[in-house]
TIGUMAR-414747 format. One line per 5 residues: number of its first residue (from 0); their letters; for each residue x, y, z of C-alpha. Coordinates in nm, 3 decimals. Example, Ala and Ser with C-alpha at 12.3 -4.5 7.8 and 13.67 -1.06 7.14 Angstrom:
REM residues 2
0	AS	1.230/-0.450/0.780; 1.367/-0.106/0.714;
This chain:
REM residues 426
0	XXXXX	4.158/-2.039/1.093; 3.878/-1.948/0.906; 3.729/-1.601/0.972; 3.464/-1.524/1.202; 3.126/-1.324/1.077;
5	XXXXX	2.791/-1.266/1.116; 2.623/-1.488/0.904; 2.233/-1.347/0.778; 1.916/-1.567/0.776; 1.632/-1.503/0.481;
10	XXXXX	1.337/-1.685/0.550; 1.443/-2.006/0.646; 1.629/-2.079/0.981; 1.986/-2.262/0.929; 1.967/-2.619/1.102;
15	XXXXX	2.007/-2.862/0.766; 2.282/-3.045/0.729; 2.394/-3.017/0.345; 2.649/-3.277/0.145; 2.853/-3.192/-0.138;
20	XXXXX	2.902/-3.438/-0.381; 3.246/-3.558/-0.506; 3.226/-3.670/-0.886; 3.414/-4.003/-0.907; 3.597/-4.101/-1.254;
25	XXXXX	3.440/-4.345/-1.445; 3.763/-4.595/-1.363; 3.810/-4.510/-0.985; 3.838/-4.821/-0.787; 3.815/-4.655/-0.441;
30	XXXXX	3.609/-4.349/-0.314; 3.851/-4.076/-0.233; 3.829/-3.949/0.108; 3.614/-3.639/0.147; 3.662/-3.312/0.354;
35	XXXXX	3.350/-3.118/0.517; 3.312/-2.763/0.730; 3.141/-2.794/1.027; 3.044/-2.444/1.159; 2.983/-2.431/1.531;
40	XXXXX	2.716/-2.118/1.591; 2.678/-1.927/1.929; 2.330/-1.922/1.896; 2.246/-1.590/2.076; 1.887/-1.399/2.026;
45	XXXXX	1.826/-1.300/1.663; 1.790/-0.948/1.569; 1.566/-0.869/1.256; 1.739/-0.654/0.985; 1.657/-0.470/0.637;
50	XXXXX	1.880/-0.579/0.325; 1.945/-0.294/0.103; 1.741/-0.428/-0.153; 1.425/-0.406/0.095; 1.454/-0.796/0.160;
55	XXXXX	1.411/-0.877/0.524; 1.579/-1.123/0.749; 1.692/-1.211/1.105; 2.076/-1.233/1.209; 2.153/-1.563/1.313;
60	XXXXX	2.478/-1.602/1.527; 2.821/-1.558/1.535; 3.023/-1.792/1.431; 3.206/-1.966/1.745; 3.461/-2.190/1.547;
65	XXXXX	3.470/-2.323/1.205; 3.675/-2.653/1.126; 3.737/-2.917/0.867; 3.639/-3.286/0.922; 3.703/-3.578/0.742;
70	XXXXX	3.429/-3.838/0.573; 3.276/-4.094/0.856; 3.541/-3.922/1.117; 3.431/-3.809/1.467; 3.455/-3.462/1.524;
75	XXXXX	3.671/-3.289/1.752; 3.467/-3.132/2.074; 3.599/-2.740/2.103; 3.671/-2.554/2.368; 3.313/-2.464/2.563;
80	XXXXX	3.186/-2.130/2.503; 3.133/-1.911/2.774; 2.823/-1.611/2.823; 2.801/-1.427/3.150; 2.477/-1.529/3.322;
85	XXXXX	2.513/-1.889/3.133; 2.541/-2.233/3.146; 2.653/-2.395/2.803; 2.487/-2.739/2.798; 2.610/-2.896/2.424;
90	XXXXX	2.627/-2.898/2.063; 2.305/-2.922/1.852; 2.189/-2.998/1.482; 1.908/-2.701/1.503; 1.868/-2.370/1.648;
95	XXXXX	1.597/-2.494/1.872; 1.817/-2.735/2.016; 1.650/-3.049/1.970; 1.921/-3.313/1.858; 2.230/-3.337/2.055;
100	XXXXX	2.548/-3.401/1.872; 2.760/-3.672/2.072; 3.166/-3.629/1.964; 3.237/-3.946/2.085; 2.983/-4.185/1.850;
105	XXXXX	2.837/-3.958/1.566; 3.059/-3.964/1.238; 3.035/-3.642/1.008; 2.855/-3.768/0.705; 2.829/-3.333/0.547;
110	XXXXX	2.911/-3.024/0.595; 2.722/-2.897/0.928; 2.592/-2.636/1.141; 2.578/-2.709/1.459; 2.435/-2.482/1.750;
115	XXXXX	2.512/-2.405/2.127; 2.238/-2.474/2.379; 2.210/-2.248/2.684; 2.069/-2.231/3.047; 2.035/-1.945/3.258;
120	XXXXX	2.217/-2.018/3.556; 2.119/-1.694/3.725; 1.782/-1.690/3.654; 1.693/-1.562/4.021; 1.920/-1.317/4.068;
125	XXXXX	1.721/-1.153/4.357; 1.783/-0.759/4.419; 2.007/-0.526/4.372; 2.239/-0.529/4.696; 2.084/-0.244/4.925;
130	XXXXX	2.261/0.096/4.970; 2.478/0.149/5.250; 2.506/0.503/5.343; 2.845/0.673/5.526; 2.763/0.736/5.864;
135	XXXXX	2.638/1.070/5.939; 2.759/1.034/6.333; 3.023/1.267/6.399; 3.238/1.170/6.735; 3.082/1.356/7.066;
140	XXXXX	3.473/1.524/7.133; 3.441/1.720/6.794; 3.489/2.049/6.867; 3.184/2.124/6.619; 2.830/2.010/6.636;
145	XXXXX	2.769/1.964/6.273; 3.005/1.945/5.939; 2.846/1.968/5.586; 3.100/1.832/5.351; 2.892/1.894/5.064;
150	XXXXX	2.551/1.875/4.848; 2.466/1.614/4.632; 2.912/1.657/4.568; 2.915/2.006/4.536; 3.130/2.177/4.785;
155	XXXXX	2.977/2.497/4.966; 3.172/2.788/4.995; 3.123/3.112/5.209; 2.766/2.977/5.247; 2.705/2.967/4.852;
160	XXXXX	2.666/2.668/4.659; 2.674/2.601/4.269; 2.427/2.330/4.138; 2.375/2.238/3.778; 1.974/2.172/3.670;
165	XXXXX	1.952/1.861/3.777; 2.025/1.909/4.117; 1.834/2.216/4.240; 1.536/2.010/4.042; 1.614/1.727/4.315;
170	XXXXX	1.617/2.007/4.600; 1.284/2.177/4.492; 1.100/1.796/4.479; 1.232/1.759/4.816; 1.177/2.080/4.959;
175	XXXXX	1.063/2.000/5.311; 1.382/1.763/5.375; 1.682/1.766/5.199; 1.910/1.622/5.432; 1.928/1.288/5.205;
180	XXXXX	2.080/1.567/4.915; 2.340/1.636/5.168; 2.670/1.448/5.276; 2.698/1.563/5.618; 2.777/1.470/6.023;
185	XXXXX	2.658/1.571/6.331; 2.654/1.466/6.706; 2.482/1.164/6.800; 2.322/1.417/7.067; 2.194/1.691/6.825;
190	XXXXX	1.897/1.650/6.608; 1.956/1.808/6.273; 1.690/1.925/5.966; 1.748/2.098/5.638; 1.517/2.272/5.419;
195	XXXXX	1.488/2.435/5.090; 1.304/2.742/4.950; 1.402/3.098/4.769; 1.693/2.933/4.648; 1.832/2.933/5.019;
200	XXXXX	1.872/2.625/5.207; 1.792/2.623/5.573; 2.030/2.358/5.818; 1.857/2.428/6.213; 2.043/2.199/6.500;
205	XXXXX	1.782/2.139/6.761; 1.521/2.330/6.617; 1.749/2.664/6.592; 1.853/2.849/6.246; 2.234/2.674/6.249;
210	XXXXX	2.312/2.789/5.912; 2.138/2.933/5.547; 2.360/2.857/5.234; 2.246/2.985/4.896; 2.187/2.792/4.605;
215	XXXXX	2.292/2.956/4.294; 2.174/2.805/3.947; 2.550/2.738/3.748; 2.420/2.569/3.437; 2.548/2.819/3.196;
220	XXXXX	2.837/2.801/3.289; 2.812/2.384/3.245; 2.643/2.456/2.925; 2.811/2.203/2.615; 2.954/2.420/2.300;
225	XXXXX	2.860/2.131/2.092; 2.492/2.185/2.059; 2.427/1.797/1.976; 2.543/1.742/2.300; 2.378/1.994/2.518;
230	XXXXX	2.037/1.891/2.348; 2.124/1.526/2.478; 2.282/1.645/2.794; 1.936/1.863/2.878; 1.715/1.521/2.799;
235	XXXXX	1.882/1.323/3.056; 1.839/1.650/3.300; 1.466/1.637/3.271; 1.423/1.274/3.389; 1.647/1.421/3.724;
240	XXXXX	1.308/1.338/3.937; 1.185/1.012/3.776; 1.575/0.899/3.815; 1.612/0.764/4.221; 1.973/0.848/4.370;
245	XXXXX	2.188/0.629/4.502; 2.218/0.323/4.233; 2.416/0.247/3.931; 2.519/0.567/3.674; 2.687/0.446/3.384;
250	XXXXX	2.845/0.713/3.175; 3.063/0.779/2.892; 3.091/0.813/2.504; 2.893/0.671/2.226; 2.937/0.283/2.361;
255	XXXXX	2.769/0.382/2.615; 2.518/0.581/2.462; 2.402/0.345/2.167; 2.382/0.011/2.471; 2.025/0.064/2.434;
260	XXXXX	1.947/-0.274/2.631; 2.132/-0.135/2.939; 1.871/-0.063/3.198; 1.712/-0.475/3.040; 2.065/-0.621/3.059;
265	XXXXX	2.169/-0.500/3.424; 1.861/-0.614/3.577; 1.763/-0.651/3.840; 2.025/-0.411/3.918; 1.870/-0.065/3.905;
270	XXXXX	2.088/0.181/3.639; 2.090/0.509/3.404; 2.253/0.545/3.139; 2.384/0.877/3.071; 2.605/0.837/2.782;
275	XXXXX	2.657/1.102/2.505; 2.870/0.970/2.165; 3.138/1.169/2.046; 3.218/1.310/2.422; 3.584/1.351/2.547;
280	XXXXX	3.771/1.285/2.895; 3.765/1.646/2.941; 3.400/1.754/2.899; 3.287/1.495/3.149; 3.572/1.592/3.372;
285	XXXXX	3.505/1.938/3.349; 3.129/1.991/3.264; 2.898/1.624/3.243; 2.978/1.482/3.571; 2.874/1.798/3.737;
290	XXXXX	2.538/1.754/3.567; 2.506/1.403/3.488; 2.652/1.188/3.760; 2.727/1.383/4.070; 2.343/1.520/4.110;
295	XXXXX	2.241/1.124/4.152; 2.437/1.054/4.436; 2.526/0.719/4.247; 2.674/0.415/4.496; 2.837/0.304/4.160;
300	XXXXX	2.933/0.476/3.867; 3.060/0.334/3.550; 3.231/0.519/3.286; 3.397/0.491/2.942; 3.581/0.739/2.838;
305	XXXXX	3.879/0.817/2.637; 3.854/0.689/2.272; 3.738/1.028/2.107; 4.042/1.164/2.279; 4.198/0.909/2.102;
310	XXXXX	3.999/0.947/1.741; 3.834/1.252/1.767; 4.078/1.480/1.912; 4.348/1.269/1.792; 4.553/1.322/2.111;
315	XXXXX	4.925/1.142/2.189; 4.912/0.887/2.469; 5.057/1.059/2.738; 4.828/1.370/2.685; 4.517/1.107/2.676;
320	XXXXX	4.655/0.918/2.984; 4.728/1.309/3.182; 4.378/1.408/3.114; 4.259/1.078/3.226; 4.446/1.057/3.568;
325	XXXXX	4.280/1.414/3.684; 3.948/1.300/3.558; 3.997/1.039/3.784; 4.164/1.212/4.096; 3.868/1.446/4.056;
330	XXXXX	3.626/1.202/4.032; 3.740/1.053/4.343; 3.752/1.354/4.564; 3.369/1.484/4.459; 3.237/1.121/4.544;
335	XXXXX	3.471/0.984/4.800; 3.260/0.685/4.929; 3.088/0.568/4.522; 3.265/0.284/4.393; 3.389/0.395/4.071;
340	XXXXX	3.456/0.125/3.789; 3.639/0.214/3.430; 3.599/0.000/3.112; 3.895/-0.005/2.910; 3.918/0.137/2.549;
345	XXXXX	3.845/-0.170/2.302; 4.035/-0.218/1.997; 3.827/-0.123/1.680; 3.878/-0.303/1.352; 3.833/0.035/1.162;
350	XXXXX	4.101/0.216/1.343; 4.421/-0.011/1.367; 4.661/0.288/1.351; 4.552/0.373/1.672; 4.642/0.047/1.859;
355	XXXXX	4.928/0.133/1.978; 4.775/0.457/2.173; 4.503/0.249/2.323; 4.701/0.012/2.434; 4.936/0.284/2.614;
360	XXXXX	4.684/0.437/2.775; 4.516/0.143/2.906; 4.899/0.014/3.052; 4.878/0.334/3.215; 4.515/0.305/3.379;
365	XXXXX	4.650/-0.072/3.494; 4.967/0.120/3.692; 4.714/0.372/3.841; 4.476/0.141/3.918; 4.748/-0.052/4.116;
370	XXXXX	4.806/0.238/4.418; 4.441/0.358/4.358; 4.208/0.072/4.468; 3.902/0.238/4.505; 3.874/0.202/4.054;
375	XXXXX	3.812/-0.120/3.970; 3.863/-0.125/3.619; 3.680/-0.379/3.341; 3.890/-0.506/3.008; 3.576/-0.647/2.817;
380	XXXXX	3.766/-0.586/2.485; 3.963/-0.863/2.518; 3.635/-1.091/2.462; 3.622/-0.871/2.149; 3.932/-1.009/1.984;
385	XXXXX	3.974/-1.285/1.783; 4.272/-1.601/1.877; 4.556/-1.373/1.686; 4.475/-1.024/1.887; 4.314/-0.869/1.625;
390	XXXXX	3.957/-0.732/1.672; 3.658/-0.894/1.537; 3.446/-0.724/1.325; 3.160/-0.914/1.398; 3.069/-0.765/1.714;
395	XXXXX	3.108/-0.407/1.555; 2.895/-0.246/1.339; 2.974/-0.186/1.004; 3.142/0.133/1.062; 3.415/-0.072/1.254;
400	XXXXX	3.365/0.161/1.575; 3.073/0.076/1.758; 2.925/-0.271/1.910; 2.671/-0.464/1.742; 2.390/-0.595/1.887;
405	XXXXX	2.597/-0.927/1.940; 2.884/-0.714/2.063; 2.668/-0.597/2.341; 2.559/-0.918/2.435; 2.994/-1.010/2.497;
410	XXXXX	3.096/-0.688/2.620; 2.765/-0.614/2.820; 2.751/-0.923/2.967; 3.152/-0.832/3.133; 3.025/-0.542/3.247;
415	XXXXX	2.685/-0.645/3.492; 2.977/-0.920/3.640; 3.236/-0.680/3.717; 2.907/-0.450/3.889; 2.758/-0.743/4.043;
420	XXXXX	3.045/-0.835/4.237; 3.143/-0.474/4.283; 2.807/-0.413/4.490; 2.806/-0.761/4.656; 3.149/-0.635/4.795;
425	X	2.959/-0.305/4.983;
């Protein structure tokens, strides 16, 4: 099967159909029988690009399938191709889609290029799903009138809480009311109010002081050693106000980081992106969820995670996988009621020696997965490879690590499905 690339457009967009002549000898009788490529083109967006020379261009597609076709033969219909948010509605000569090609009278006469047509079949998506909140009613025989489990996911002990930046930023903004910062219960009877100020929060039950739990700022001790990432990690911190709780987080490594489109592609869904490339399982288990997830109260997060470990840190599988289960399990306990949803690590055409430790670690996040049902995870790498397993570099950059902008468009497009249906299921 031919090989699969990104093929470059100068000037000109692609949609003739070009002939190669066959010289004939001067005593043939009969024309031999001729052989043409037809290339059959995705026919996504176009991205504009700079040659190294200076010459610029725009991308054109990827190539979908490329096949052989005899002289004054039909041509074989393939498969459909499939794009999330889609309807695939034929075959054309041009990019524009103007002249359909019908497999069952037109005879290939050239080689060809021939180009996908597509519909939006969600083109009124309507909202995001609204938020459901836990209950805050706790059962009139409780032998206490109020429990606080937490604030904004960070547990209070001995009347002392620990918040990163971003969430003492959320309490000052919301000073005269911070209940909604809280996860808490209380009696159906009682009428409850929180406030903030001098770094002490204030809970009264009925209009009486119930309880006064100080806030102490803990950022240093969150503070990155890699100074690339605290600069990043601080950015995200300062949009803590403009950046509403309770919608989607995604989080992660560099794929998540350089998905510029995120916030455009998960529409009308309402997300952040939060990812900082070159991070590891551990620093977000230990240090960037504290200040980069758990602050937003998020009714969904989304993370990827794990192929630095992998790269980077050049870890064996059952070290990655350990360090992976308790970034869960922690995870889990700080936000008990978000739906949490994992992307698999995708195989990289740059990095084949590590296939076999991807591919371990992601066997072991499927067994997990199986007696933890509150994950739901998402394999969009598979979309990624081509028929015989092996990645294809076309959605990658040239680096043969991270997505192109085509790459995006497959593996992004996996990802707003698996969080669309995650939120329809509230």
């Amino acid at each position: 099967m031919s090989k699969k690339y990104l093929l470059p457009v100068i000037g000109l967009a692609l949609c003739s159909v070009v002939a190669i002549g066959v010289a004939s000898g001067a005593y043939a009788t009969e024309p031999q029988a001729r052989t043409f490529q037809v290339d059959f083109f995705n026919n996504y967006l176009r991205e504009e690009f700079t040659l190294s020379n200076g010459t610029k261009g725009k991308g054109n597609n990827l190539l979908y399938k490329s096949v052989e076709a005899m002289e004054n033969n039909l041509l074989e219909k393939p498969t459909d191709p499939v794009r999330a948010r889609y309807d695939f509605q034929g075959w054309y000569l041009e990019e524009e889609c103007k002249t359909v090609w019908n497999f069952e009278s037109d005879l290939v006469k050239g080689n060809m290029r021939l180009f996908a047509k597509w519909g939006i079949a969600q083109e009124d998506e309507g909202a995001e799903p609204a938020y459901t909140p836990p209950s805050t009613v706790l059962p009139g025989e409780a032998g206490v009138d109020y429990q606080l489990e937490s604030i904004m996911h960070f547990k209070v002990e001995n009347n002392v809480v620990n918040l990163p930046t971003a969430a003492i930023a959320k309490l000052e903004a919301n000073k005269d009311n911070v209940l909604p910062l809280m996860e808490y219960r209380v009696k159906a009877s009682l009428s409850i109010a929180a406030t903030y100020a001098n770094n002490k929060i204030t809970i009264n039950i009925n209009g009486e002081q119930a309880r006064v739990i100080t806030v102490k700022d803990n950022s240093l001790d969150l503070r990155m050693d890699n100074s690339n990432y605290e600069t990043k990690a601080k950015k995200y911190e300062a949009n803590a106000l403009v950046e509403e709780s309770y919608h989607v987080m995604l989080a992660g490594s560099s794929s998540i980081e350089f998905w510029e489109s995120s916030k455009e592609d998960l529409e009308p869904i309402v997300s952040y992106n939060h990812g900082i490339g070159g991070t590891t399982i551990e620093e977000w288990d230990t240090k960037l969820n504290q200040r980069l997830v758990f602050p937003y109260k998020p009714k969904m997060v989304v993370y990827y995670v794990g192929i630095n470990n992998v790269i980077n840190s050049k870890q064996d599988a059952t070290t990655i996988w350990n360090n992976l289960k308790n970034f869960f399990d922690h995870t889990h306990e700080a936000l008990p009621n978000t739906k949490v949803q994992y992307i698999m690590m995708n195989l990289i055409p740059g990095y084949t020696t590590y296939f076999d430790t991807i591919n371990a670690v992601n066997a072991n996040v499927t067994e997990y997965q199986k007696s933890n049902t509150w994950l739901t995870l998402i394999n969009p790498g598979t979309a990624l490879l081509k028929e015989n397993g092996q990645p294809n570099a076309a959605y990658f950059r040239t680096d043969g690590l991270h997505l192109s902008y085509y790459g995006y468009v497959v593996w992004g497009g996996i990802i707003k499905q698996s969080i669309v249906k995650g939120l329809e299921n509230n």
